[in-house]
N, C-alpha and C positions, 0 to 999 in steps of 0.2 A: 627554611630559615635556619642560620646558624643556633646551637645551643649555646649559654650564658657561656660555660668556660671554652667556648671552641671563639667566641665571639671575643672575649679578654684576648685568648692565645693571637688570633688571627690580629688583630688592634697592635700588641704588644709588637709582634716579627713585623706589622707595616710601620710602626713609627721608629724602631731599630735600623730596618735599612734606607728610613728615611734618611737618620741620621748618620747612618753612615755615609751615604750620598752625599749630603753635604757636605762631609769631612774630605770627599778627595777633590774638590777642586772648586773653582771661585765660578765658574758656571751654573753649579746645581743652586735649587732654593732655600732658602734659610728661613721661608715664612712660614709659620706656626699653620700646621695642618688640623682638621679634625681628627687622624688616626694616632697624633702625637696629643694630644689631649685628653681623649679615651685610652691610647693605651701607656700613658707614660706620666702621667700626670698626678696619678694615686690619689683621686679624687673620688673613684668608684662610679665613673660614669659608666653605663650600658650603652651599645649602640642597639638601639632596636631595628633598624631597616637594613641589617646583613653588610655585606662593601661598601654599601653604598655612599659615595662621598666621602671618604675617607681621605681620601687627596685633595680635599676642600682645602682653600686656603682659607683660614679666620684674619680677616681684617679690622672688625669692630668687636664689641661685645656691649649688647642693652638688655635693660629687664625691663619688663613689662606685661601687662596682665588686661591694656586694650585690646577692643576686639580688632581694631588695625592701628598700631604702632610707630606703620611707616614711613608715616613725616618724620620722624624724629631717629628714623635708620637710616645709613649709607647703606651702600652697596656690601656683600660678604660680612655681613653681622652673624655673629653669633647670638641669637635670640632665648634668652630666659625666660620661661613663664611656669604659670602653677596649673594652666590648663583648664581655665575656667571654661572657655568656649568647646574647648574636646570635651568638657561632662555635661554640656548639656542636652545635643543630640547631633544623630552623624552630620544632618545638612548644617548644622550650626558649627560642626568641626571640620569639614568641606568648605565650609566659606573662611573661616577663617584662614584656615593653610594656604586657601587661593590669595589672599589679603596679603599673607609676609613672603609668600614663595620667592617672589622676585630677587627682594633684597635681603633674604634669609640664607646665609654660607651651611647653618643646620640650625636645629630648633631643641632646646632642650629643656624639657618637662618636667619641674617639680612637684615629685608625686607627694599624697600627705595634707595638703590641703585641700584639694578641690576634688580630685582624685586618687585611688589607690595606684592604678597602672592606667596606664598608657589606652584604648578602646585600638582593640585589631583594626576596625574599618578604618581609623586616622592614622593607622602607620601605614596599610598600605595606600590608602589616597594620598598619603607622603610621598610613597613611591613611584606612585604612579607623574606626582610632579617630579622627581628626583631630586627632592629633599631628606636629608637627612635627619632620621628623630632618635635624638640623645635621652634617656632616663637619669633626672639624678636620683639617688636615694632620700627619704625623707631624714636623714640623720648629716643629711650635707650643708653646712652654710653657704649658702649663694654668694657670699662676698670672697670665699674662698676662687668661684671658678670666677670672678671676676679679677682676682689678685692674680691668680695665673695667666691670662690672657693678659692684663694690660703689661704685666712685668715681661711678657714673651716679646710682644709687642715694641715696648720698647726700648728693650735687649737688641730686635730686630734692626730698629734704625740706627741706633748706638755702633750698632754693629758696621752695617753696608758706613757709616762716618769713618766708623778707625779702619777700616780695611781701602777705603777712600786715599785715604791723607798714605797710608804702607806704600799702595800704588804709586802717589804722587812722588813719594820721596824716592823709590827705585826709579824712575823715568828724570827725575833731576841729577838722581848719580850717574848715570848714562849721559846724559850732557856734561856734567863735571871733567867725566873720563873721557869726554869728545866725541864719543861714539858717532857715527854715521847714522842715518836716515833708514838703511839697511838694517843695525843694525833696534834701532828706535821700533821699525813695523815688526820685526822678530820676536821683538820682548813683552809685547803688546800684545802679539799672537799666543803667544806661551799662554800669559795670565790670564789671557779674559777666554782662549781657549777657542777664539776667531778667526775666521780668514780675513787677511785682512791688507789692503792695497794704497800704495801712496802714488799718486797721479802729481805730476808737474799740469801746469797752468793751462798746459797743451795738449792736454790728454796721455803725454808719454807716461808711462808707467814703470817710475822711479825705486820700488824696492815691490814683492808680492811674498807673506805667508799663509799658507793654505796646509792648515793642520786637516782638511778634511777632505783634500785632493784637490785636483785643479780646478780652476775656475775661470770664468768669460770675464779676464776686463775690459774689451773691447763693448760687451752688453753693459756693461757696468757701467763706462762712462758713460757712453747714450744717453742711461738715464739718469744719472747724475745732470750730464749736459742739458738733458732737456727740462729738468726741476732748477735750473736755475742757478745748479752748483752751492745750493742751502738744504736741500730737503725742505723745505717748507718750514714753519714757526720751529716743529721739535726736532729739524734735523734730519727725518725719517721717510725713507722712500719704501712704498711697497712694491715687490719685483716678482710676480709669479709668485713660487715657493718660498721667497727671499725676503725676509727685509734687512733695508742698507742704513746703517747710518753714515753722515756725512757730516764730515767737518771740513769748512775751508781755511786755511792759512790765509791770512790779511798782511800785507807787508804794508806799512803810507798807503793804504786804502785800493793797493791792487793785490786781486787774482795770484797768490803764488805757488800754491800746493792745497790739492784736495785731499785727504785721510778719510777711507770709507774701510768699514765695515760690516762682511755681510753676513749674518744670522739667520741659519733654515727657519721658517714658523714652526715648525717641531720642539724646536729648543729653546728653555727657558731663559730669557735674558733677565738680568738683573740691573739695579740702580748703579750698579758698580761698572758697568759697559757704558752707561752714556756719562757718569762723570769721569773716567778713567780716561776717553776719547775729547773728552771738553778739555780735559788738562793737557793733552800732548798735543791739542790743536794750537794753544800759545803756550804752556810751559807757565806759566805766569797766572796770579791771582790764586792761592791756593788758600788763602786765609778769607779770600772771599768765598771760594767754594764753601769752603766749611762753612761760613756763614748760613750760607743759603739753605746747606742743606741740616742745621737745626732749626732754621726757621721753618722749614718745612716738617721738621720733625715734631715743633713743638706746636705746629698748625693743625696736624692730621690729629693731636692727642688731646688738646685743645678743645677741637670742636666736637669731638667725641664726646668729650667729659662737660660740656655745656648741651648738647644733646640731652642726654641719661638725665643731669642734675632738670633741665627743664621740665621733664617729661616725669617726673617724681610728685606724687597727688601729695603723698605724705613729709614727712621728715626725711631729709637729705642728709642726716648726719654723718654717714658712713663716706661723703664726697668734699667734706671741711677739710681731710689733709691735702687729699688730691689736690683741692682749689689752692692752700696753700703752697702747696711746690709750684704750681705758677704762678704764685705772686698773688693771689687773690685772698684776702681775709674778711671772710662773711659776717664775723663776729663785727667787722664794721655796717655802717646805713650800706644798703647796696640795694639797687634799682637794675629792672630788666628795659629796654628798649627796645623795640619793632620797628625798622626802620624800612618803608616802600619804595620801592622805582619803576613807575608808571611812564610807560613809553606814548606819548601824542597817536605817534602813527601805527600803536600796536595793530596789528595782522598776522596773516599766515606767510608762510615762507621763512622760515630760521629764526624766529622771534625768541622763541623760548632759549637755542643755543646763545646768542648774541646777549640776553637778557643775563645769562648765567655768566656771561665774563661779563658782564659790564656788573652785576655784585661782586664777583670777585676784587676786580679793581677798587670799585665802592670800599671792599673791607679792608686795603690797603692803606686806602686815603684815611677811614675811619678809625683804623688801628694808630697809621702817624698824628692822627690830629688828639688823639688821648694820651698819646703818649707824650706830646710836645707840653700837653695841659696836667701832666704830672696825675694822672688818673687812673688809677689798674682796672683794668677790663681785660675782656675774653669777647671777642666777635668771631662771629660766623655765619655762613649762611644755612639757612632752612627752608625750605621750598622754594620758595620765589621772596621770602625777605632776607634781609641782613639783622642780625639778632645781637645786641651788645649785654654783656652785662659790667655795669660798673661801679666798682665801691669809691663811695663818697668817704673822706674825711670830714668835710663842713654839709650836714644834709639841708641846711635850710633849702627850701622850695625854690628861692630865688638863685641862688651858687649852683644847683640844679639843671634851672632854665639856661644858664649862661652859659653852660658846658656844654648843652645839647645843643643849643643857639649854633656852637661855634661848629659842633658834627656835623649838622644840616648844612650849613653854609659849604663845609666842606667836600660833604657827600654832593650838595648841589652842584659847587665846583668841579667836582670830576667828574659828572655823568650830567653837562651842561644841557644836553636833547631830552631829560627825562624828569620829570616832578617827582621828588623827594618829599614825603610826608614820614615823618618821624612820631612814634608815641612812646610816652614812657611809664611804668608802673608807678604804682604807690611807693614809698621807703619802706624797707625790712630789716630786718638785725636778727640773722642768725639761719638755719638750716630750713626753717619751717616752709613750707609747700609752695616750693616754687613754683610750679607748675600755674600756681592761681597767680605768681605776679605775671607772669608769660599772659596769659587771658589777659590780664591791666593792659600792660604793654600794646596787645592787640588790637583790643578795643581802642587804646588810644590814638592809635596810627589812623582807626580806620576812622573817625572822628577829626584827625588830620586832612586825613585826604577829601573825607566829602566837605571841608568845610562848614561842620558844626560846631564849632566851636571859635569863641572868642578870637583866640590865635590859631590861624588857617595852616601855617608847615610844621609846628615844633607842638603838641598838647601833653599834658601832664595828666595822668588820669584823676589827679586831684581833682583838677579844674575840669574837667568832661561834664558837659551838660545835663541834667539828669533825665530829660526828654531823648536824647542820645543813649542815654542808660539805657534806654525803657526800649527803642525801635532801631539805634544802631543797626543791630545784628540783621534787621530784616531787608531782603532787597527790593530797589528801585520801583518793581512792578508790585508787590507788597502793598508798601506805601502808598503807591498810587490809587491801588484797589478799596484801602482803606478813602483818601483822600475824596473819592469819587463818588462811594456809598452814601454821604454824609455833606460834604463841605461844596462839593460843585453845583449841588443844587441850589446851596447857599448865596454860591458866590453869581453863580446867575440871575436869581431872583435881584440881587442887588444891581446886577448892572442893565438888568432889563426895566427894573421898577424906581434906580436911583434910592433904592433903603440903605441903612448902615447895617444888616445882622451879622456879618463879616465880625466889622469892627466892635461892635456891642458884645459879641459872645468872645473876642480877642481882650476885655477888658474885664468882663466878668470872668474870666477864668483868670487874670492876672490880678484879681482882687480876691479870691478865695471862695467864689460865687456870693460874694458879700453885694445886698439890693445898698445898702447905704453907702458903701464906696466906691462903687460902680454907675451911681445916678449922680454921685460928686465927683466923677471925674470926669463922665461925658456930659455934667452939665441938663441933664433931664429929670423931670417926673420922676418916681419911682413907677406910676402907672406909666407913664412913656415905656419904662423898662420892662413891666409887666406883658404889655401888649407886644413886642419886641419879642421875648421870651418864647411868649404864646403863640407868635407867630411862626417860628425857627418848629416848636413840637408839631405845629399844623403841616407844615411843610415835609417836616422829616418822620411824620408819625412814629414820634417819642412823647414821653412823661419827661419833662426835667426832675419830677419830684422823687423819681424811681434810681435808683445809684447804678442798677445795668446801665441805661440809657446815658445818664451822665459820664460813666466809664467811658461808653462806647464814643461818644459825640467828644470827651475831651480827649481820646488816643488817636480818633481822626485828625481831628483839631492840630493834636502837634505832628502828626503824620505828613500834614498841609505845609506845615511850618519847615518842617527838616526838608523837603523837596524844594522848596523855597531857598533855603538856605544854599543847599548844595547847589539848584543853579547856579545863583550870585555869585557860586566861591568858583563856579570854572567861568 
């Protein structure tokens, strides 16, 4: 294993000729590596596992200190923790690393709290996954290497925008100057540093640059021709060694010129090749591009920074500016949302894919109908929901209801094959643990969806049942197992013998087990009631006089009740 200064020197020369790579030409990557953040960063990161991953790209960046995190990570995070789970023992620091591997780009260790150093056996079980583990020192503020990443970040996209629209404008001064088609795939080739072909309608092959020697357009059409002359939704064919992009020219809705370009797998392509090729495919809508591509920019930062703030037990103050540079001000009422999309005929076979675009779309429609309603919010998705948060101006309960009324409706609207259950958290004012309105949120959905509550698509966790409080969380066979110890023997005595204890014990428990307005409301004896009572403990061999027994038989009771409910509601 490399020594501390052999491991800085080695860090420092890889993120130098990073950068210098990227400086000669619009092909190389400009994405923030791990060997540019270890060695160039002057944060005092160590790398402990040697090369390893150095040419990581970081895409996200979360802190967190659960024992698995990764609901609330994308893919290539850069993961922050204090290493709770590495001091406890090696099979506790083995499962953990197994837990973020996947979607960990590297892991990096705040020693100082939990631990002094890093435990040898969990760097190399690191290794052995090809995970990378960073040390920070204990004199580092962790908001520091978060300042770094999100400003690289998005520098990043800022970046591939203005180098976007440079492109665009040199390819419109080419048509200004009248340039030829010839000279249009030449110019194209230079920059994006492609081979690159323009086919007429007929397969003729109208202009060819090949900065990388020659190449088959005769294969090339083929399969162009035979995808349809789209590449499919993104354009992209894959060809052996090769992938093509493909753009068709549309003249009044015919066929007039294909534009492909093909790229070894070897080499890294950038955001900059598929919008550079979208623009020369009509020349036209550039103000749209740009559009797209800060909404894209401010989506990917977005749901990152609703990620981190959710997943926060404690005080989120350190994410108050953040929120406000997108428009969100916490200092106002602000409510978390859970919002479900339950498919009828869910199964096997692509469910999960089809599920993940039918939210995506969901957070389009969700996004336009808050914005339409004058609302600031941040949506996104997490695992399998759609997750809003949104600040109120007017918090009453009811200006609330009316807002999410109109989401549901909306979300239902655009995912018409799929039941929509929405919940919403309690109101909040200010940084304090979001995390727990997320829980609100959750529970309320799921109170939504089984139909316990009042109102069956839209619930507030205000209004959530407190019998729902109590057995929400447990599943269907749970419940049942409760309902079955206790209540069916109940319920058969009754229909086998024609007794009420059903309803007698459904009325003393809605009276406070009070004998005098329990015998006034079904109208008997209080010895009527007595014998009734005594009957239900002979049966179910309990003491009602004992508070176990009464626990037990009133959490069956509403166990009974919630399964009950949930039928009715599907």
């Amino acid at each position: 294993m490399l020594g501390a200064q052999a491991k800085q020197r080695y860090n420092r020369d890889e993120a130098l000729q990073a950068t210098a790579r990227m400086e000669d030409g619009v092909a190389e990557s400009h994405e923030l590596t791990l060997g540019e953040l270890v060695g160039e960063a002057e944060l005092g990161l160590t790398i402990l596992t040697g090369d390893l991953g150095l040419s990581t790209v970081i895409m996200n960046v979360h802190h967190s200190d659960l024992s698995d995190p990764t609901p609330w990570m994308a893919p290539g995070t850069l993961l922050i923790t204090h290493g709770a789970d590495l001091a406890r023992s090696t099979a506790d620091a083995a499962s953990y690393l197994d837990a973020v591997s996947e979607k960990t780009a590297a892991l990096v260790v705040a020693v100082g709290e939990c631990l002094d150093r890093v435990p040898p056996e969990a760097i190399a079980y690191a290794r052995r996954l090809g995970m990378p583990v960073v040390e920070a020192p204990r004199t580092l503020a962790l908001r520091d290497i978060f300042s770094y990443v999100y400003h690289s970040l998005s520098s990043l996209d800022m970046h591939w925008l203005r180098r976007a629209l440079a492109v665009q404008s040199q390819l419109l001064d080419l048509l200004v100057e009248e340039k030829g088609a010839a000279d249009i795939v030449a110019r194209l080739s230079d920059m994006l540093d492609l081979a690159m072909v323009l086919f007429d309608a007929d397969g003729l092959t109208l202009a060819v640059a090949r900065p990388t020697g020659p190449i088959d357009t005769d294969a090339i059409w083929r399969a162009v021709a035979d995808a349809g002359f789209s590449g499919g939704p993104q354009g992209v064919l894959e060809a052996g060694r090769e992938r093509i992009y493909v753009r068709p020219a549309m003249v009044h809705g015919e066929l007039t010129r294909v534009l492909v370009a093909v790229v070894p797998h070897a080499q890294v392509t950038s955001i900059l090749v598929d919008i550079t090729l979208s623009h020369a495919q009509r020349l036209i809508g550039v103000s749209l591009l740009a559009e797209r591509e800060a909404l894209r920019f401010r989506r990917n930062m977005t749901s990152a920074l609703l990620r981190d703030l959710l997943a926060r037990e404690e005080g989120a103050h350190e994410f108050t500016e953040k929120l406000s540079a997108v428009g969100i001000d916490i200092a106002n009422p602000w409510r978390v949302a859970v919002l479900g999309a339950d498919r009828p005929d869910s199964g096997p076979g692509g469910h999960a894919e089809r599920q993940a675009t039918d939210l995506w779309q969901i957070v389009d429609a969700v996004e336009g109908c808050l914005h339409a309603l004058q609302t600031p919010a941040l949506v996104t998705v997490m695992k399998d929901v759609v997750v809003i948060l949104a600040v109120f101006v007017e918090p009453g309960r009811e200006g609330v209801r009316r807002v999410f009324e109109q989401v549901h409706a909306r979300a239902q609207e655009c995912a018409a094959t799929m039941k929509i259950s929405l919940g919403v958290s309690g109101g909040w004012v200010g940084p304090s643990r979001p995390a727990a309105l997320f829980r609100q949120a959750e529970e309320a959905c799921r109170a939504a969806r089984d139909g316990a509550a009042a109102t069956k698509d839209v619930v507030l966790f205000d209004e959530v049942d407190s019998k729902f409080r109590l057995l929400g969380g447990q599943s269907p066979d749970a419940l049942a197992a409760m309902r079955d110890r206790l209540i069916l023997p109940l319920t058969e005595h009754d229909r086998v013998h024609h007794t009420m204890l059903i309803d007698t014990l459904r009325v003393y428990f809605r009276n406070g087990m009070s004998v005098r307005e329990t015998t006034k409301e079904l109208y008997v004896h209080r010895n009527t009631l007595y014998k009734r009572l005594g009957r239900i403990e002979e049966l179910l061999g309990l003491d009602l006089s004992r508070m176990d027994d009464i626990t037990e038989l009133y959490v069956s009771f509403e166990a009974a009740e919630l399964l009950d409910a949930s039928a009715q509601a599907r």
